[in-house]
C-alpha positions in Angstrom: -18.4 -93.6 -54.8 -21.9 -93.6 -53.1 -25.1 -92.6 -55.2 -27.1 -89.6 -54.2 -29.8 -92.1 -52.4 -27.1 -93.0 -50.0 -26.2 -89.2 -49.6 -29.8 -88.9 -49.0 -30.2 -91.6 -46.5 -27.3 -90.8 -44.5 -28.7 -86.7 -44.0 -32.2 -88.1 -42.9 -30.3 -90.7 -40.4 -28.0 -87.5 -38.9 -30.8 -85.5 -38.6 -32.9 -88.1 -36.6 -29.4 -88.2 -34.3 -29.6 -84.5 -34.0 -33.2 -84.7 -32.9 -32.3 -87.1 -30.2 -29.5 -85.3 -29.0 -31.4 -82.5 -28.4 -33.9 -84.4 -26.5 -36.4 -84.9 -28.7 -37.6 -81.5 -29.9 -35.9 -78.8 -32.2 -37.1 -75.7 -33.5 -38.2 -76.3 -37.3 -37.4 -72.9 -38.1 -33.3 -74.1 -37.2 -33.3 -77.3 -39.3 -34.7 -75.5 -42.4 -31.8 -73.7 -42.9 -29.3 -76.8 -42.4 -31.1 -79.5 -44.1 -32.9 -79.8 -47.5 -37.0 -79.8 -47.5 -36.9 -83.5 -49.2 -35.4 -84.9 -45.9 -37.8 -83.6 -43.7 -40.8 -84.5 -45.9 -39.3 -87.9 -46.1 -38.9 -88.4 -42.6 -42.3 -87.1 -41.9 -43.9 -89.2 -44.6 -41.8 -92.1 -43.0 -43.8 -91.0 -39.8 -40.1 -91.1 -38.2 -40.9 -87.8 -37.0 -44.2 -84.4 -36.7 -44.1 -81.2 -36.2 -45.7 -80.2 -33.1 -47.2 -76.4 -33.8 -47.1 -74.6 -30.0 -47.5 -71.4 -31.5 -47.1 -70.2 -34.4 -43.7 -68.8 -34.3 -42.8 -72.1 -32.3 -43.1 -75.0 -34.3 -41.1 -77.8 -33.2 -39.6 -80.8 -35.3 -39.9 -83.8 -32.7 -39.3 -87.6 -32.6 -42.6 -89.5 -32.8 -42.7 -91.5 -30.4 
C-alpha cells in the first residue's frame, strides 16, 4: 500500500505532465479546482514551476524553464 508521500509525489509529477502537455502554460484558476494547494506550493517551492500574472484575471501556471 503506498504512504500518502507517495500519493503526494505522484499528483505533483501528473501535474508537471499536464503542464507540458498543454505546452507549457495553464490557467491557475483551472488547476485549483483539480489539484490540492500543497502540490502547487510544493512544486513552486521546488521552483519546478511560477505563476506568470498577465492580468489579473489571467494568471498562468507555467513550466520554468
Amino acid at each position: 500500500m503506498a504512504n500518502s508521500t507517495d500519493s503526494f509525489d505522484r499528483r505533483a509529477n501528473h501535474l508537471l505532465r499536464s503542464i507540458r502537455l498543454c505546452g507549457g502554460c495553464v490557467p491557475l484558476h483551472s488547476l485549483q479546482c483539480q489539484v490540492s494547494n500543497s502540490v502547487i506550493q510544493t512544486l513552486l517551492d521546488k521552483e519546478l514551476v511560477q505563476v506568470q500574472n498577465r492580468a489579473i484575471r489571467n494568471s498562468q501556471f507555467a513550466i520554468r524553464s
